[in-house]
N, C-alpha and C positions, 0 to 999 in steps of 0.2 A: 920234346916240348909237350908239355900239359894241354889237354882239352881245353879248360880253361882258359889259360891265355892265347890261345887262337880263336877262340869266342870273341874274348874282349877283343884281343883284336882289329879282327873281321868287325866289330859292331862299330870301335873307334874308328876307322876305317870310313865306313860306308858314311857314319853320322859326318865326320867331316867333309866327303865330297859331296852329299848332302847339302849341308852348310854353303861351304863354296858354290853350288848351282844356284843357290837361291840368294845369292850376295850376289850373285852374278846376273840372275837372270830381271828383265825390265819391268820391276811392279813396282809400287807405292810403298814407301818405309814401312807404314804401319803393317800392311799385308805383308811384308818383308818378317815381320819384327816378330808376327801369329805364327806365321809356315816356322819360323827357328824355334822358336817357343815351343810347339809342337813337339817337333823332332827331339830337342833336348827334355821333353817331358816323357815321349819313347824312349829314348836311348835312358834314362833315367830309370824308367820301369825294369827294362829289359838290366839293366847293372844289377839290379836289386834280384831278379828273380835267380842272374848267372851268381849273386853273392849267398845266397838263399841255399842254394840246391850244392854250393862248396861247402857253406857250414852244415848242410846234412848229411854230407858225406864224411866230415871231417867228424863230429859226432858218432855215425856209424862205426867209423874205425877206430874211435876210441871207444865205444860201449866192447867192441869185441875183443880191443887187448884188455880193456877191464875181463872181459869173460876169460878170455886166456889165464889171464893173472890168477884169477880165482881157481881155476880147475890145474892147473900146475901147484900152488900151493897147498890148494886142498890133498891131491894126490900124494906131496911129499909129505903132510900129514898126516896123510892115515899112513902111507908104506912106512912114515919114524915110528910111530905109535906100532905098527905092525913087530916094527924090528925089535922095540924096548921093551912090550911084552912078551914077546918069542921070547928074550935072551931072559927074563926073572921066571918063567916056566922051566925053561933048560936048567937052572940054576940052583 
């Protein structure tokens, strides 16, 4: 299992029992309504930053099969170029 989704999770997770405590516990709607507001505006952050830090990874790992890409090709490059020449010198 991914890092990743044991983040999210652990954050769904926690944001819900959360939630339930303060649905549960004896204060006034409106103070109710702020404390959930809250929470869902952390857990909001905290989604963004664990989605953030996935597409800079995902990025990462594509910048470096692009670099693969490039340095394999380039090599069979110059070694064709190598061989094509070698063979009209020999010839």
């Amino acid at each position: 299992m991914s890092t990743q989704k044991i983040i999210t999770g652990v954050l769904l997770g926690a944001a819900a029992g959360a939630i339930l405590g303060i649905l549960f516990a004896p204060d006034k709607g409106s103070a109710t309504r702020r404390r959930i507001s809250g929470i869902t505006s952390d857990i909001k952050d905290d989604m963004a930053d664990t989605w953030d830090d996935l597409t800079d990874t995902i990025s990462e790992k594509i910048a470096g099969i692009k670099d693969t890409i490039v340095n394999v090709t380039g090599t069979s490059k110059n070694e064709f170029e190598e061989f094509t020449l070698g063979g009209e010198e020999r010839g």
